[in-house]
Backbone as JSON Lines, residues from 0, in Angstrom:
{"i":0,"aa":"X","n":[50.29,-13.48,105.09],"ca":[49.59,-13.37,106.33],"c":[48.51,-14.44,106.4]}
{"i":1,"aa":"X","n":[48.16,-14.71,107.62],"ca":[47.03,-16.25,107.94],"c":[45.52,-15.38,107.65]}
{"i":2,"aa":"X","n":[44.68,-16.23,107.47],"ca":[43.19,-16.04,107.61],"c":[42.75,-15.88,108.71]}
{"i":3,"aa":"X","n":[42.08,-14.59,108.69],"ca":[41.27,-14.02,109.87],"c":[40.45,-15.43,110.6]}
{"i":4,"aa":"X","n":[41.1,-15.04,112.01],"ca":[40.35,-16.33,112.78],"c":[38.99,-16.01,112.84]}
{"i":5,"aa":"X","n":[38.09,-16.8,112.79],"ca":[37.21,-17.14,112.94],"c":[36.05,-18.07,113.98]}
{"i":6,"aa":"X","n":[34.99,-18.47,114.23],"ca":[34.72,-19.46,114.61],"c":[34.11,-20.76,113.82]}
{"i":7,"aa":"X","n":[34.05,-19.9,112.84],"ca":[33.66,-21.22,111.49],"c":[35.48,-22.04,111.18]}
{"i":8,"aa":"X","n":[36.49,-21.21,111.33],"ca":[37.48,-22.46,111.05],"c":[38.84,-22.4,112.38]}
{"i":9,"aa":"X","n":[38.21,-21.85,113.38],"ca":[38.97,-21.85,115.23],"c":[38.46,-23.16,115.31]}
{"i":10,"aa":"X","n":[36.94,-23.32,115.43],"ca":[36.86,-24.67,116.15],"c":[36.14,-25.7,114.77]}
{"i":11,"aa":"X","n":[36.45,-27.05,115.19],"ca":[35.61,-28.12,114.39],"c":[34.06,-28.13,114.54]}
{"i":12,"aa":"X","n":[33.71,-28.62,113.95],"ca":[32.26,-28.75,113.96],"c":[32.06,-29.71,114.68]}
{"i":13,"aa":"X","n":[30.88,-29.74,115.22],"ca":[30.0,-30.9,116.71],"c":[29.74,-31.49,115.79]}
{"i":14,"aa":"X","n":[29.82,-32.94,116.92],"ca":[29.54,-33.81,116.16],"c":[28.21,-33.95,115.67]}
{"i":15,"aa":"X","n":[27.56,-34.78,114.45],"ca":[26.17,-34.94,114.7],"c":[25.89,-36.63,115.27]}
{"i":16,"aa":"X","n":[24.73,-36.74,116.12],"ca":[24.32,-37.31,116.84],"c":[23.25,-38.62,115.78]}
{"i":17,"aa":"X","n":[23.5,-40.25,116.23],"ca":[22.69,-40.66,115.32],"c":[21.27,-40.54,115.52]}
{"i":18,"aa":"X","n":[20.8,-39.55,116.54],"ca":[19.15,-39.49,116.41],"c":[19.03,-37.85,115.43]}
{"i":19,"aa":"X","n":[19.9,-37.17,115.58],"ca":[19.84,-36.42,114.32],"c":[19.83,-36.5,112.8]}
{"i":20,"aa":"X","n":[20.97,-37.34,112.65],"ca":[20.61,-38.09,111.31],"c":[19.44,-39.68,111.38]}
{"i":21,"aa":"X","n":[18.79,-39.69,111.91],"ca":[18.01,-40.83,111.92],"c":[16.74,-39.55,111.63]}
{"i":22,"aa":"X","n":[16.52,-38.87,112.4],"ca":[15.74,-37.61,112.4],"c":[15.71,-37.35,110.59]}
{"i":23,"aa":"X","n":[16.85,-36.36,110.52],"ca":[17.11,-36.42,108.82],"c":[16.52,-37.03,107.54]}
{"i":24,"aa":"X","n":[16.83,-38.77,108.01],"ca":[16.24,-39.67,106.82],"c":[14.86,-39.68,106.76]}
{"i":25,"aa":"X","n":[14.2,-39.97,108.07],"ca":[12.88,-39.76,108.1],"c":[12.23,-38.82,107.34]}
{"i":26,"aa":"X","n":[12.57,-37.3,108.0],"ca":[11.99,-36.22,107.35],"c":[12.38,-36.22,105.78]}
{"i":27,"aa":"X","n":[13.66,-36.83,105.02],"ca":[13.62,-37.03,103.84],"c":[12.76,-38.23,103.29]}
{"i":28,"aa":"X","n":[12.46,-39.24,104.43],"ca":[11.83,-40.38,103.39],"c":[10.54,-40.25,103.12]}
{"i":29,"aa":"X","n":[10.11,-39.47,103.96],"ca":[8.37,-39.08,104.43],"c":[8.17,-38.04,103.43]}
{"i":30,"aa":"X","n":[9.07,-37.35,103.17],"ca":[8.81,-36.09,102.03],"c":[9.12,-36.6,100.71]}
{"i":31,"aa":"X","n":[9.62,-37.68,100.54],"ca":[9.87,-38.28,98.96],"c":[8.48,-38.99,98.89]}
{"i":32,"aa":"X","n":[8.12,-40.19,100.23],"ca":[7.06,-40.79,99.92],"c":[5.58,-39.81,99.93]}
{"i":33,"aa":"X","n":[5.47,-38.56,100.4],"ca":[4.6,-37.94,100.34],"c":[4.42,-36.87,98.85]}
{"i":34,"aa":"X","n":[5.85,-36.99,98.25],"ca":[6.07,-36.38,96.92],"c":[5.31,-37.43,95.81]}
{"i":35,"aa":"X","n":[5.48,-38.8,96.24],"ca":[4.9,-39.9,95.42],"c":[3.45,-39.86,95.44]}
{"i":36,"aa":"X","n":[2.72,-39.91,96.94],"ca":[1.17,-40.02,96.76],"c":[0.99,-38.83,96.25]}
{"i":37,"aa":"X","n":[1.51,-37.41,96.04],"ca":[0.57,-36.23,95.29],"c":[0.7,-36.87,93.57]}
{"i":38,"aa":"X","n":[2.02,-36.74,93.39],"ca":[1.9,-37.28,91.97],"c":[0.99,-38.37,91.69]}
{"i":39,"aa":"X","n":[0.97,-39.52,92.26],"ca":[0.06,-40.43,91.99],"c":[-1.72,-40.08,92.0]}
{"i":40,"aa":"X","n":[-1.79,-39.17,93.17],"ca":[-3.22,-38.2,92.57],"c":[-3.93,-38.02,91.77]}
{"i":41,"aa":"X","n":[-2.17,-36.92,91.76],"ca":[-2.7,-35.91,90.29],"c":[-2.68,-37.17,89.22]}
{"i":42,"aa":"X","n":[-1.7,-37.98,88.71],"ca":[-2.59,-38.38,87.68],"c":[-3.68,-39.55,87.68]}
{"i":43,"aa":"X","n":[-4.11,-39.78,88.75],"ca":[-5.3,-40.6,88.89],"c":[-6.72,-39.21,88.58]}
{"i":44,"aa":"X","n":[-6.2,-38.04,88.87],"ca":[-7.5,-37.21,88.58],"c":[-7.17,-36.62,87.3]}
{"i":45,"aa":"X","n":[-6.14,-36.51,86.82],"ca":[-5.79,-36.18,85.0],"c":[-6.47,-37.69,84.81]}
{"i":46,"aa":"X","n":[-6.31,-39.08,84.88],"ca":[-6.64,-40.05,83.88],"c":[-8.23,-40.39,84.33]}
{"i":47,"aa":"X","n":[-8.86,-39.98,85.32],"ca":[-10.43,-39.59,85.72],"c":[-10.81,-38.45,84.77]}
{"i":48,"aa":"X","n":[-10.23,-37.45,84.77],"ca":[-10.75,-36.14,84.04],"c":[-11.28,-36.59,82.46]}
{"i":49,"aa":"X","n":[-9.9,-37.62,82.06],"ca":[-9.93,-37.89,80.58],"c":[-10.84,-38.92,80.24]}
{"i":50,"aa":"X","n":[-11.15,-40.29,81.16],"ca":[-12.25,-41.51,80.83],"c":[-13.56,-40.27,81.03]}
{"i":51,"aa":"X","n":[-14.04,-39.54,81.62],"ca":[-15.42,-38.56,81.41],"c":[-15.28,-37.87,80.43]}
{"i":52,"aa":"X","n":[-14.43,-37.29,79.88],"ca":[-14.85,-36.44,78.57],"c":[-14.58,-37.78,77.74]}
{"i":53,"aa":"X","n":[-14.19,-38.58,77.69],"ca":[-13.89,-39.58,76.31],"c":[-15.31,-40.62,76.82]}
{"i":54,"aa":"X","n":[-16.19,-40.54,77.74],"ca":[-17.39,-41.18,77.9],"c":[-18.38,-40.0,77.75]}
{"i":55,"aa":"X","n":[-18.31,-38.7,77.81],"ca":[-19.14,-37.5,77.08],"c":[-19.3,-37.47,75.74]}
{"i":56,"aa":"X","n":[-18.2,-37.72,74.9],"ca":[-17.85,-37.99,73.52],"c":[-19.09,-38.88,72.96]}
{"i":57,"aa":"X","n":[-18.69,-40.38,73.73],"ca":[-19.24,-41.26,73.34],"c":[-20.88,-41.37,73.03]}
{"i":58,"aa":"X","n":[-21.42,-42.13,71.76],"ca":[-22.86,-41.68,71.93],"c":[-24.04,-43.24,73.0]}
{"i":59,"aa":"X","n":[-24.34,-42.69,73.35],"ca":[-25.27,-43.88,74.97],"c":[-25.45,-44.89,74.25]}
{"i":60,"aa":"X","n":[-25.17,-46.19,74.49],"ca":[-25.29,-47.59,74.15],"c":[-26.8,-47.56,73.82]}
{"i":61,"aa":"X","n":[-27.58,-48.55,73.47],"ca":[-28.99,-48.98,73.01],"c":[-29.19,-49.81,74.36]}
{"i":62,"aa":"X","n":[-30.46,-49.88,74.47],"ca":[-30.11,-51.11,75.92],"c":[-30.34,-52.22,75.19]}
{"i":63,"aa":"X","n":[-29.35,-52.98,75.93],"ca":[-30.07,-54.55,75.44],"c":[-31.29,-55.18,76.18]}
{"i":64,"aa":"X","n":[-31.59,-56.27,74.57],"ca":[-32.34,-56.59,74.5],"c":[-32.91,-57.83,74.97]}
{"i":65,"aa":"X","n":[-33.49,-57.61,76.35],"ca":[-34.24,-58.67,77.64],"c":[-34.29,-59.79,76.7]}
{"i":66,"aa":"X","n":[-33.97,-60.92,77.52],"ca":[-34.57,-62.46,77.48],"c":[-36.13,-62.31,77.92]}
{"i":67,"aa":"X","n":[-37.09,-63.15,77.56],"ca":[-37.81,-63.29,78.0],"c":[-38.26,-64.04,79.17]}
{"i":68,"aa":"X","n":[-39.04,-64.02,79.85],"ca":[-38.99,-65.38,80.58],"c":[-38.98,-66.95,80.54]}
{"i":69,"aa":"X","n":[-38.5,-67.57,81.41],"ca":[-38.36,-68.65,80.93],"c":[-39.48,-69.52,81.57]}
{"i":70,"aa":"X","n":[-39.61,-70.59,81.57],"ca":[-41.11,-71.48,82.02],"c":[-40.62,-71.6,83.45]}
{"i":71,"aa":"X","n":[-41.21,-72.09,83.82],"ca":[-40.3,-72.27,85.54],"c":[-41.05,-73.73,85.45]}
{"i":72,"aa":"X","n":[-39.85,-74.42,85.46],"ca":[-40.07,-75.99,84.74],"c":[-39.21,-76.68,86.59]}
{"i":73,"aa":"X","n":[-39.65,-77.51,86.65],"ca":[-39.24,-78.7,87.99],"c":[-37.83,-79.35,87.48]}
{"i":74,"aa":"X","n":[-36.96,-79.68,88.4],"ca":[-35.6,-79.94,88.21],"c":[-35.57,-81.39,88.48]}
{"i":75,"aa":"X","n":[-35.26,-82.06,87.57],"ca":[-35.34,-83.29,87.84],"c":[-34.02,-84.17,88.6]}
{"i":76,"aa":"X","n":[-34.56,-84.75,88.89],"ca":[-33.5,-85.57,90.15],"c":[-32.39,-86.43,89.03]}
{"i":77,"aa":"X","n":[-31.57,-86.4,89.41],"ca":[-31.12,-87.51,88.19],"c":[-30.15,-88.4,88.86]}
{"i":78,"aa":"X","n":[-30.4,-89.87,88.85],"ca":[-29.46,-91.1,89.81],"c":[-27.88,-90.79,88.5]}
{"i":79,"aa":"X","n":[-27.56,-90.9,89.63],"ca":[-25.91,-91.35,89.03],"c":[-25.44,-92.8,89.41]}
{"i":80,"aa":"X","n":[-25.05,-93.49,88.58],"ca":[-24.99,-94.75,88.64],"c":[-23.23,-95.16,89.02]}
């Protein structure tokens, strides 16, 4: 005996339209490229999280140690020949 008719296999399927699949890629390309900036985030704030505790760790530099002043001397002209 045949398979109970149906309308899933009586009729073909409509066609799809190329602003539907143009529709489609978009909403897939926008959701891959929006899958990229979270990841890229998150680990810009995991590799932020880690330079502050590995600069907490660290013990505070000494400051360096100033030049003194210098004379404040006149600049002499000099001919080039």
């Amino acid at each position: 005996m045949a398979e109970a008719i149906t309308k899933d296999n009586l009729f073909r399927p409509a066609p799809t339209t190329p602003r539907s699949k143009a529709e489609l890629t978009d909403s897939t390309a926008r959701a891959i490229i929006q899958a990229e900036a979270d990841s890229r985030e998150a680990k810009t704030q995991r590799l932020r999280q880690a330079r502050l505790q590995m600069e907490a760790r660290q013990p505070k530099p000494a400051p360096a140690k100033g030049r003194g002043k210098k004379a404040a001397g006149r600049i002499r002209n000099l001919e080039i020949s």
